[in-house]
C-alpha positions as CSV (number, residue, x, y, z in Angstrom):
1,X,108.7,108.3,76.6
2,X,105.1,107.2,76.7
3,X,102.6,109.0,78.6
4,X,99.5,107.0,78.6
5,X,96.6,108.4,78.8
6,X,94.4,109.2,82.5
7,X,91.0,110.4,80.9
8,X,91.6,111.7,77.4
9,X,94.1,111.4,74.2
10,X,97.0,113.9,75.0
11,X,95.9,114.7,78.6
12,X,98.7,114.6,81.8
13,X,98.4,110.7,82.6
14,X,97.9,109.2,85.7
15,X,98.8,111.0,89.2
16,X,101.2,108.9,91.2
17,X,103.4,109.5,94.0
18,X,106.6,109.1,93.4
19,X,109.2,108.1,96.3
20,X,113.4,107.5,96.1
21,X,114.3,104.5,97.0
22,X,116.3,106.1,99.9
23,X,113.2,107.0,101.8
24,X,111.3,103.6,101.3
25,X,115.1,101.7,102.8
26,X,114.7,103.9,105.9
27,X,111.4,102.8,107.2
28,X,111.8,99.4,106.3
29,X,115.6,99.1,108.3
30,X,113.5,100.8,111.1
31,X,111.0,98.3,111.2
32,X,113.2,95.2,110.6
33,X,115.4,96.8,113.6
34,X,112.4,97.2,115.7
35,X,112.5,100.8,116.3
36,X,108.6,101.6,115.1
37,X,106.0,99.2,115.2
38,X,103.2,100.3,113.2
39,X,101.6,98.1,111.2
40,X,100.7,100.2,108.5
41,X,103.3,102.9,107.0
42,X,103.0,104.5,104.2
43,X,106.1,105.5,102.3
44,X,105.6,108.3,99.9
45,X,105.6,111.9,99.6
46,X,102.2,113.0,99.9
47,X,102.0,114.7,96.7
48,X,100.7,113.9,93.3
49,X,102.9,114.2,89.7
50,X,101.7,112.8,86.5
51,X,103.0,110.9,84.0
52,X,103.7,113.8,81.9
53,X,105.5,115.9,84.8
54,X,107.8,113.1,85.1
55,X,108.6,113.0,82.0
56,X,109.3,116.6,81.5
57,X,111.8,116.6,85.3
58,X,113.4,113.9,83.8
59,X,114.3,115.4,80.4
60,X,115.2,118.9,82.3
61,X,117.5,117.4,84.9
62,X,119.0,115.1,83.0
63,X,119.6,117.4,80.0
64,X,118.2,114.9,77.4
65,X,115.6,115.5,75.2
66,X,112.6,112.4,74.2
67,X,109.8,112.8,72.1
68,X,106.4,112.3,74.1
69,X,104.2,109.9,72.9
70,X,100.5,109.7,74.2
71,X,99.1,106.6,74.2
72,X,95.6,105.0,75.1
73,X,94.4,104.6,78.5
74,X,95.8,101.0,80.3
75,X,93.8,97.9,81.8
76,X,93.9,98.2,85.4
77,X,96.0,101.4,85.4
78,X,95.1,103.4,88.7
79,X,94.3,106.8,87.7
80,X,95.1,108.6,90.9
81,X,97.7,107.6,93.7
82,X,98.9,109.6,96.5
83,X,99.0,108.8,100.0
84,X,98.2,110.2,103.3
85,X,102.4,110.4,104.7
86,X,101.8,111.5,108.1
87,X,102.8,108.6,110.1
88,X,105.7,108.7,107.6
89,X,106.7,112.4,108.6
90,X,106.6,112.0,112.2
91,X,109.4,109.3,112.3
92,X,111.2,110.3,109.2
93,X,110.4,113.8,108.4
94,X,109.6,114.9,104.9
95,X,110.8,112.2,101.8
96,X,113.1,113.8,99.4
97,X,110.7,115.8,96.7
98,X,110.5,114.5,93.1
99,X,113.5,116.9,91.9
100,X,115.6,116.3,94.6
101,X,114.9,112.3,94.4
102,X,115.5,112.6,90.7
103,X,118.5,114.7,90.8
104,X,120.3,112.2,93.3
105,X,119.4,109.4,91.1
106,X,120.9,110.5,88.2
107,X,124.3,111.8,89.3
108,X,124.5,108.5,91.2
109,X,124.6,107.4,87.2
């Protein structure tokens, strides 16, 4: 797996915040259904995980091992993404966290 890099050579990668699909299909059902009305939801978990954290859940959870590789910083990579969930939580509560999103997804493999 590739972690490319945020700042430096070797450093954690970019932040991002990472979502299961199940929790982006329940707002958008919602919506479609009429039931909320905002015009702007965001659909996340409120909580930052870099490249390199991801990479290490994955390998744990799943059991597998993959070498890291760190590669050069991207064109037009964001280097931080996390957004502010609270519309989000007061109609759906919390989103599933990263090891709980991950762990569904791969037993559903």
């Amino acid at each position: 797996m590739t972690v490319y890099e945020r700042h430096s050579p070797g450093d954690e990668g970019c932040i991002r915040d990472y979502v299961h699909v199940s929790d982006v299909v329940r707002p958008n059902v919602s919506a479609i259904e009429g039931e909320i009305r905002d015009i702007v939801l965001n659909v996340g978990t409120g909580v930052g995980t870099s490249t390199r954290q991801l990479a290490q859940q994955l390998m744990q959870l799943s059991g597998l091992e993959s070498e890291l590789l760190f590669a050069g910083k991207r064109d037009g990579d964001v280097e931080y993404s996390v957004l502010k969930v609270t519309r989000f939580q007061e109609f759906f509560g919390s989103a599933l966290s990263l090891t709980d999103g991950l762990r569904k997804s791969i037993l559903s493999h």
